[in-house]
C-alpha positions as CSV (number, residue, x, y, z in Angstrom):
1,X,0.0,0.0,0.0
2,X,2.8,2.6,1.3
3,X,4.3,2.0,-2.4
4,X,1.4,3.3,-4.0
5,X,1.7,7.1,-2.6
6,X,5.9,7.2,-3.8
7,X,4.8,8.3,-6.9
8,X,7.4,10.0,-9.7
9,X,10.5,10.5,-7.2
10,X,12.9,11.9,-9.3
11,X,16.1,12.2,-7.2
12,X,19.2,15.0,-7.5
13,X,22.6,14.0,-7.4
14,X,26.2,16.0,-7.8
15,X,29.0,13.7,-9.1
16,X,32.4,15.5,-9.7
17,X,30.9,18.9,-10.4
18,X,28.3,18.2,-12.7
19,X,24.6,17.4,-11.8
20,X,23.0,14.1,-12.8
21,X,19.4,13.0,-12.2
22,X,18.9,9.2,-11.1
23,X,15.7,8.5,-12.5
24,X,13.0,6.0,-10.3
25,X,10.3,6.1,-12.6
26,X,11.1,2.8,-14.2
27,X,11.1,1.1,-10.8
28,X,8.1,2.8,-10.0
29,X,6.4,1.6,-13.1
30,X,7.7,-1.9,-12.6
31,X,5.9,-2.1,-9.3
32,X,3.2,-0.6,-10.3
33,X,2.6,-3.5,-12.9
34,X,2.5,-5.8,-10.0
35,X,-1.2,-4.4,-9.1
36,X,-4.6,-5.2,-10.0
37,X,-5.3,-2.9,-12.8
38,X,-8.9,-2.7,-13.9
39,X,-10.7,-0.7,-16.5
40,X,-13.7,2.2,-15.5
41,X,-14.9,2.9,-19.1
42,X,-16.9,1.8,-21.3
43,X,-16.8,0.6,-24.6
44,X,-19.3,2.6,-26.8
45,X,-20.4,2.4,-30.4
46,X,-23.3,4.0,-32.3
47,X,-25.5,1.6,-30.4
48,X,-24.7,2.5,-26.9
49,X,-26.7,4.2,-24.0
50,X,-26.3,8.3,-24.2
51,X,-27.9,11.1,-22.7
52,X,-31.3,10.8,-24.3
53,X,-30.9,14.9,-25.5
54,X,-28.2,13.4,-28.0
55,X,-28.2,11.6,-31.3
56,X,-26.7,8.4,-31.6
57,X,-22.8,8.3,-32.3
58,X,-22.0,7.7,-36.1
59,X,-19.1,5.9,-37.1
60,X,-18.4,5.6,-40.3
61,X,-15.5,3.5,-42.6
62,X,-13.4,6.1,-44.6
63,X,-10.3,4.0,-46.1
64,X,-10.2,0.1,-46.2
65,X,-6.9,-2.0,-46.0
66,X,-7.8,-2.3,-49.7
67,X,-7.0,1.3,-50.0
68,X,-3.5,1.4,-48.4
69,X,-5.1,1.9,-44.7
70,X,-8.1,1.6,-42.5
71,X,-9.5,4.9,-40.9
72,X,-13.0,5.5,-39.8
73,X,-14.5,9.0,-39.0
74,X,-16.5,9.2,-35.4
75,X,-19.6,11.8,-35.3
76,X,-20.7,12.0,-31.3
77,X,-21.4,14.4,-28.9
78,X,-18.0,15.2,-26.4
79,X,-20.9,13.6,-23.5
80,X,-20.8,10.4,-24.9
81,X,-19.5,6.9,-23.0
82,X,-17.7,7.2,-20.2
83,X,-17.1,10.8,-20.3
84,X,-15.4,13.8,-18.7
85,X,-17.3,17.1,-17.6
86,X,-14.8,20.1,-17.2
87,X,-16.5,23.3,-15.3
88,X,-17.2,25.2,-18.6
89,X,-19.9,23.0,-19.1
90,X,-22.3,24.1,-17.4
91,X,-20.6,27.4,-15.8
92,X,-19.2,30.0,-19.0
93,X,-17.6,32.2,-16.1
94,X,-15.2,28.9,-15.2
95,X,-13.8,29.1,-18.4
96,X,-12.6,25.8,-17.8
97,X,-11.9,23.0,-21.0
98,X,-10.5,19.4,-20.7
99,X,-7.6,20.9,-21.4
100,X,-7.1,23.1,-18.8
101,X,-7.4,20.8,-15.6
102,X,-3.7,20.5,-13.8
103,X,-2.7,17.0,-15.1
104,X,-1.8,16.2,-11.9
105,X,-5.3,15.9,-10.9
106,X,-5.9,12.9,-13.4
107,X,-4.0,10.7,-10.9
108,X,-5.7,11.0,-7.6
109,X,-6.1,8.5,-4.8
110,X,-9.7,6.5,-5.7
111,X,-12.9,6.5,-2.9
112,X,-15.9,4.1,-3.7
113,X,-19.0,4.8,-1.6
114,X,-21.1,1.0,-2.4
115,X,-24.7,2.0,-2.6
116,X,-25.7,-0.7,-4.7
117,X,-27.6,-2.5,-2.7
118,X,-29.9,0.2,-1.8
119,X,-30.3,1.0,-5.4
120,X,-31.0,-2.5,-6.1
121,X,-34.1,-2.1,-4.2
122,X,-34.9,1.5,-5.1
123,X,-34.1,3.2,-8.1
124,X,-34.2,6.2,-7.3
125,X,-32.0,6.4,-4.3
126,X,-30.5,9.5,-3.3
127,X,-26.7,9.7,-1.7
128,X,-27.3,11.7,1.1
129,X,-24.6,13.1,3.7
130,X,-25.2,10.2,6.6
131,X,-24.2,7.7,4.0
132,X,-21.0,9.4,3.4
133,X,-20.7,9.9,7.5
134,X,-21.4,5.8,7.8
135,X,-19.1,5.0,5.0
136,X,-16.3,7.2,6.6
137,X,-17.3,5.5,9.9
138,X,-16.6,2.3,8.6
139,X,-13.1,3.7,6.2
140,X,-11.9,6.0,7.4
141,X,-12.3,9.8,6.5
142,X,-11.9,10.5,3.0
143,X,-9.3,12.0,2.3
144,X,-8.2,15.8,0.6
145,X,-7.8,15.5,-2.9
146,X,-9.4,12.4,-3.5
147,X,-12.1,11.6,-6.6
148,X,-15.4,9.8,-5.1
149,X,-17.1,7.8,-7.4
150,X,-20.2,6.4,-6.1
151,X,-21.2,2.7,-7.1
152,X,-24.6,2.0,-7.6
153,X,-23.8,-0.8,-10.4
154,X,-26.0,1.0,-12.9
155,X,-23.4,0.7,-15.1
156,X,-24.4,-3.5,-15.2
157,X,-27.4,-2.1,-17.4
158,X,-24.9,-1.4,-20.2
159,X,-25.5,-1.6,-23.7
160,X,-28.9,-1.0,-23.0
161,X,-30.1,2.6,-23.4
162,X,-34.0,1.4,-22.3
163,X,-32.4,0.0,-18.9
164,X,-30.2,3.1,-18.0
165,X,-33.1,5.7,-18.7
166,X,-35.6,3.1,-16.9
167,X,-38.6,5.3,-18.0
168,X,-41.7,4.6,-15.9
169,X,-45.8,4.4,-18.0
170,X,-45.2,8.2,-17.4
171,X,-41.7,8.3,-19.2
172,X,-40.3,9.5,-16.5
173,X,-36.8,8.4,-16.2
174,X,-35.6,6.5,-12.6
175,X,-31.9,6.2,-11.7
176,X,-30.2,7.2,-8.6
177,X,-27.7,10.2,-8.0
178,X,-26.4,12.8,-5.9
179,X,-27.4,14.5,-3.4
180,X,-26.5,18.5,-3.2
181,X,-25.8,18.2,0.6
182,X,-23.9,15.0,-0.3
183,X,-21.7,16.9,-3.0
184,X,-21.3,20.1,-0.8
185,X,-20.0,17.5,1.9
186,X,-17.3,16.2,-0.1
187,X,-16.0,19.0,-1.6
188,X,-16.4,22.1,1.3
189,X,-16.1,19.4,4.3
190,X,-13.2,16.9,2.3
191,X,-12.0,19.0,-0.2
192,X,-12.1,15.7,-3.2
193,X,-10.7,17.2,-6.6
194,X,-13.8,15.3,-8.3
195,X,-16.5,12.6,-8.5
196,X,-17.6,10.3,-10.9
197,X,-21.1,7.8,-11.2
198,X,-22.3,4.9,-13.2
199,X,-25.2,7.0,-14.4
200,X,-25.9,9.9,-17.1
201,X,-26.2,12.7,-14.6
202,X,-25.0,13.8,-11.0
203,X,-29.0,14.5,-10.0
204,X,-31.1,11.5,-9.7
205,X,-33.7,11.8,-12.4
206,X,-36.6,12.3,-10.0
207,X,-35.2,15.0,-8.7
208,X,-35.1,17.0,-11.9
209,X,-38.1,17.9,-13.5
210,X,-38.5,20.1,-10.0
211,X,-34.9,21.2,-9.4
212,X,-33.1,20.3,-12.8
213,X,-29.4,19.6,-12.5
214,X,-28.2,21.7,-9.6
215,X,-26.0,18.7,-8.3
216,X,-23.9,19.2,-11.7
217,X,-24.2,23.0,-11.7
218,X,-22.5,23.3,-8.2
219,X,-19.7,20.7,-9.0
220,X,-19.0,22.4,-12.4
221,X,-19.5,26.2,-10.7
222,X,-17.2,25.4,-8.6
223,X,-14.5,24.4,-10.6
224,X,-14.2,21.0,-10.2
225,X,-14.9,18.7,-12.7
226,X,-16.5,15.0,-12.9
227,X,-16.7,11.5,-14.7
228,X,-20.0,10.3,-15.7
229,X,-20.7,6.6,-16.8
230,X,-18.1,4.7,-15.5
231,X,-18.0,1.3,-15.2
232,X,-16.6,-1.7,-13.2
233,X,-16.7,0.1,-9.7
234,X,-17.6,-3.3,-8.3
235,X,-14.3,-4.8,-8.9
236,X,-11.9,-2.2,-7.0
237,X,-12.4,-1.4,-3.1
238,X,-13.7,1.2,-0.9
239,X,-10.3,2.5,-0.2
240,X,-6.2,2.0,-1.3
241,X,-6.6,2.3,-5.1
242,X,-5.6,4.8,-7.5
243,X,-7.4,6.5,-10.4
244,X,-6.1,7.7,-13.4
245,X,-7.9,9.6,-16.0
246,X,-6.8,10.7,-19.8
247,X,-8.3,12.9,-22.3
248,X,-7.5,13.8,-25.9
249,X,-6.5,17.6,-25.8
250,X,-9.2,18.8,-28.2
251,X,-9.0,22.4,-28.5
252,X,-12.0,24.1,-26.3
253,X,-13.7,21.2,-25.4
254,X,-16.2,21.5,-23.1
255,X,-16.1,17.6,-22.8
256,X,-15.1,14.5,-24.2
257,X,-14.7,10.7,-24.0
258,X,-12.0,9.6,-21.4
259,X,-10.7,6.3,-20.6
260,X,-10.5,5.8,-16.9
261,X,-8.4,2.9,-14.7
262,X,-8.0,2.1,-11.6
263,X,-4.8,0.4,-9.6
264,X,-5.8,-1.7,-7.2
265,X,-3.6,-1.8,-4.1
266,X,-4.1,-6.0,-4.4
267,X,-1.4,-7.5,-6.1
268,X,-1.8,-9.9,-9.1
């Protein structure tokens, strides 16, 4: 466990005069191979789930092999799959793209809050602050800088875009999400760096046709910035692991499809 916070030592050294650097990294990345690691994102295609607001993706063959080389050309919204949601998204006075979060807050210890079971039984369960206060109870306190993703194995409903909206004879949609309180806790009480869920939005979908998406609007406003639909939360623990998130550097993107990993602290 201890290894896992040593990360990128580069250490200084004078020999005769002249300065060398004795590089760790290499080690590091050696022992970090020796850890679970296990993938958060979806694969997506034209077919998968997506905010219902969007059109499907389009992907479309350009060049074959019989033409010298394969390319395909990709028409989606940047909210598409597992996705990343920098502030400027829903806050123009951030003024924050992918591109401009510190890369250094793409690799931040992971916290898990399991509410599965609960959502199992009702789909429209809200994450409120005593959950967080039971789960810290039972963890420890989460700690500063940290990205909460909270697990509600929505994500099992994947490819299935009737099963993640999970309209009801009123088409109203029914998945769990965030409460404000709950988000406000986390960032004001444990200063995390971001969150992430299994679902489409922050707000649980009953929640919004009276309050919209103010869960989303104060993580965004604020400047932090969050990964929606991820998947395989059930496979890495509450605590210990490590989450790393990458995006292509498209220029004023106000989102876009990330893939997301996790280093489990359990060796292989």
């Amino acid at each position: 466990m201890q290894r896992l916070w040593g990360f990128f030592i580069v250490v200084c050294r004078k020999n005769n005069g002249e300065w060398s650097m004795t590089n760790k990294l290499n080690n590091i990345l050696s022992e970090l191979k020796e850890f679970q690691w296990v993938d958060l994102t979806h694969t997506f295609g034209p077919d998968s789930p997506h905010f219902p607001a969007f059109a499907a993706a389009k992907f479309e063959t350009l060049f074959t092999h019989d033409d010298g080389f394969f390319v395909k050309q990709y028409t989606f919204p940047g909210q598409y799959g597992t996705h990343i949601d920098p502030p400027v998204h829903f806050e123009k006075n951030q003024n924050v793209y992918d591109s401009d979060i510190d890369l250094k807050d793409f690799l931040l210890p992971l916290v898990v809050i399991d509410k599965s079971s609960e959502v199992a039984s009702n789909a429209d369960y809200i994450l409120t602050v005593e959950d967080i206060k039971q789960w810290e109870k039972e963890h420890g306190t989460i700690p500063p800088k940290a990205f909460v993703a909270l697990r509600t194995d929505w994500s099992k409903r994947w490819p299935s875009q009737e099963q993640f909206e999970n309209k009801d004879d009123n088409l109203q949609n029914h998945y769990p999400g965030w409460s404000l309180e709950a988000l406000k806790y986390i960032y004001e009480e444990r200063q995390a760096i971001a969150n992430g869920h299994e679902t489409f939005d922050t707000d649980p979908a009953i929640l919004q046709p009276e309050k919209g998406f103010e869960g989303e609007y104060y993580v965004l406003s604020s400047g932090h910035y969050q990964i929606e639909l991820l998947a395989n939360l059930d496979q890495v623990p509450a605590t210990g692991a490590l989450i790393s998130i990458s995006v292509p550097k498209v220029e004023k993107s106000p989102g876009f499809p990330a893939r997301v990993f996790a280093i489990d602290p359990e060796e292989v």
